[in-house]
Every structure is written in C-alpha cells, then in structure tokens.
C-alpha positions as CSV (number, residue, x, y, z in Angstrom):
1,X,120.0,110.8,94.9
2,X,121.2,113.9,96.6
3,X,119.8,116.8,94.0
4,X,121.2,119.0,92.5
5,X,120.9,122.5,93.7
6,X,119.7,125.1,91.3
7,X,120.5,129.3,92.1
8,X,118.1,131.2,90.1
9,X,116.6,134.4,90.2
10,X,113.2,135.6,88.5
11,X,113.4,132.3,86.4
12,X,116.5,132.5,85.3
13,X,119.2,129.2,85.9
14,X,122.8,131.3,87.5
15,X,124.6,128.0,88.5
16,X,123.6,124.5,89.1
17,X,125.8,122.8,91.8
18,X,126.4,118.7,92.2
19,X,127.7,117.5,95.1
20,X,130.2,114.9,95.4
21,X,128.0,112.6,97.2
22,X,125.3,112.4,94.3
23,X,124.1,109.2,93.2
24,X,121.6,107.6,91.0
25,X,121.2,105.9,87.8
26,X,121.5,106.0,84.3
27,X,122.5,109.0,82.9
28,X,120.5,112.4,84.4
29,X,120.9,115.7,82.9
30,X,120.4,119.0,85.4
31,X,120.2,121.8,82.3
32,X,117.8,122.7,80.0
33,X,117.9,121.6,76.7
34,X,118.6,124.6,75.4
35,X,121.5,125.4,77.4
36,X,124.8,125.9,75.5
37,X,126.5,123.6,78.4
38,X,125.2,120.5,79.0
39,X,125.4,119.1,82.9
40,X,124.8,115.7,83.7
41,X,125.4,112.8,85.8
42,X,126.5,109.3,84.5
43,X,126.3,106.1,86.7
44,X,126.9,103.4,85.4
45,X,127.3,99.6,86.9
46,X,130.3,97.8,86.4
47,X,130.2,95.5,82.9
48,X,128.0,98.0,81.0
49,X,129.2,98.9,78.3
50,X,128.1,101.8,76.1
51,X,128.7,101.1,72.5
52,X,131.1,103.1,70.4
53,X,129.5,106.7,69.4
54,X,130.4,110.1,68.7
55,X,128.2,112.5,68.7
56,X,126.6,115.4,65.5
57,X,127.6,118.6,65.0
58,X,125.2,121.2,67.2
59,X,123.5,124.1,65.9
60,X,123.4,127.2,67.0
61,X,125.4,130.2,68.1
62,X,127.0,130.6,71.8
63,X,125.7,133.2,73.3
64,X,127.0,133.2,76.4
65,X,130.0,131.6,77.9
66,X,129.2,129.1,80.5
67,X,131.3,126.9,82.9
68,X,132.0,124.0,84.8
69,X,134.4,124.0,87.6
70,X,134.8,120.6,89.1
71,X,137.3,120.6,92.5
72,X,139.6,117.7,92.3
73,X,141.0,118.7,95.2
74,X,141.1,121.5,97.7
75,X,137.9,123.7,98.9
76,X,137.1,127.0,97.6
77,X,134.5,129.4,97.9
78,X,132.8,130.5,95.2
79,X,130.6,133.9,95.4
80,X,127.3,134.1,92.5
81,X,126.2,137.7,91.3
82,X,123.2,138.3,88.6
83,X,124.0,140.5,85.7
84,X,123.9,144.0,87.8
85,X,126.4,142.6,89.7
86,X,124.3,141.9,92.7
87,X,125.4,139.2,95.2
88,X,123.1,136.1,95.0
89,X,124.9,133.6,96.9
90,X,128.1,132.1,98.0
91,X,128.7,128.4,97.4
92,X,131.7,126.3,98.9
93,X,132.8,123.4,96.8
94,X,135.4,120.3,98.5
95,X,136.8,117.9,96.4
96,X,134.5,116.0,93.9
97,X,131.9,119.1,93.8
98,X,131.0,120.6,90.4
99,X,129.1,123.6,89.5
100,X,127.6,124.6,86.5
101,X,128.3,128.8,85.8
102,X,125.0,129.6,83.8
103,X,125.3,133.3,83.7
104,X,126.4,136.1,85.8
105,X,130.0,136.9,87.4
106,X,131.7,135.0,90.0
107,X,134.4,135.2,92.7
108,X,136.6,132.8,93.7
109,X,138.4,132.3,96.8
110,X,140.6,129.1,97.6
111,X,140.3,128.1,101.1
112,X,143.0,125.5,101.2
113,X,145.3,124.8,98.2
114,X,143.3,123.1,95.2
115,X,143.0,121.8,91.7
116,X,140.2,123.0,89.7
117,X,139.3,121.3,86.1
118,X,137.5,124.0,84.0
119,X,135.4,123.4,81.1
120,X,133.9,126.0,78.9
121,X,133.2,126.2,75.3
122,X,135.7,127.5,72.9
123,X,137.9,129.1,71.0
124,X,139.4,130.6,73.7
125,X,139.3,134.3,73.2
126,X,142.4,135.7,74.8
127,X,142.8,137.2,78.6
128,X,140.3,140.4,77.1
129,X,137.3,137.7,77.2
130,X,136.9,138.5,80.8
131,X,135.2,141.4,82.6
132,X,136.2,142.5,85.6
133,X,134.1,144.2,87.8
C-alpha cells in the first residue's frame, strides 16, 4: 500500500494526506484514536458483505475543528501552517486525493477547476467560525 503521508511538527499530527492510488486491505485507520476525526481506508473484495450496524454515541467534547477534503475532481494546492501561522508545507491534491486537516490554518488554491467534498464535524457555526489570517 502506498502510505499515507503524515505533516507534523514537534509531535504534533497537522494533516494526514491519502493518495488516490492507495491500496490495501481490510479496513486501515491513519489517526489516532483520540482524534475527533477519524481517517481510514476501506477495501473491500467484491461479495463481502458487512452486516447491518450503526454505530454508539461518542464521548467527549470537540475541541478542535478538523477536516477532510477529498478532490473529486480538479487539482488544487493546498498550503499547511502550525498555529503561529508558520508555513509548514504545501501539498497538491488531483482527483481521488484526500487530506485529513488536523490543526493549523490552510490556503487553498485551485489549479484547474474542481469539486471538493468537505467533511467536518458539526453544527455548523456560521461564516464567524473561521479566522482569517
């Protein structure tokens, strides 16, 4: 399997970024358990069948938004900063790349016309929730 890559700085998980190619099997988590975001991959061959399930109620407060992109189609850039704002790295995603957005600010630029799916956790908190910078 193509891994994940991880961008971290003294320790701390910013982003965790899946490639479109990525394989395996069975289902593989990338976060921490303790993440507020869970990010995993699911391959499955075809027949299987996982029996109907829905899953508990969590505990815990959120304490910090987090996000995942995932480019259905287009390319985009995506530039990763630590808390102070502090450039740590600029990703580009294609079509079929995810990234998890741990913590920290990011800037996106669209290099060709895309569709993004986001996923964060909720309620959604107006257009105040975010801070520019």
């Amino acid at each position: 399997m193509k891994n994940p890559v991880e961008i971290a700085k003294d320790g701390a998980i910013y982003a965790i970024l899946v490639r479109a190619e990525s394989a395996g099997r069975g289902p593989r988590f990338f976060t921490p358990d303790d993440f507020s975001q869970q990010l995993g991959l699911l391959v499955h061959p075809k027949g299987r069948t996982v029996e109907r399930h829905r899953h508990k109620a969590g505990k815990g407060p959120v304490v910090r938004t987090q996000e995942v992109l995932v480019v259905l189609d287009g390319k985009m850039r995506l530039d990763l900063f630590d808390e102070s704002g502090t450039k740590l790295k600029a990703v580009i995603l294609k079509a079929g790349d995810s990234i998890l957005l741990a913590r920290g600010g990011h800037k996106a630029t669209f290099l060709t016309d895309s569709r993004i799916l986001a996923v964060k956790q909720g309620p959604f908190a107006g257009p105040g929730e975010k801070e520019f910078y």
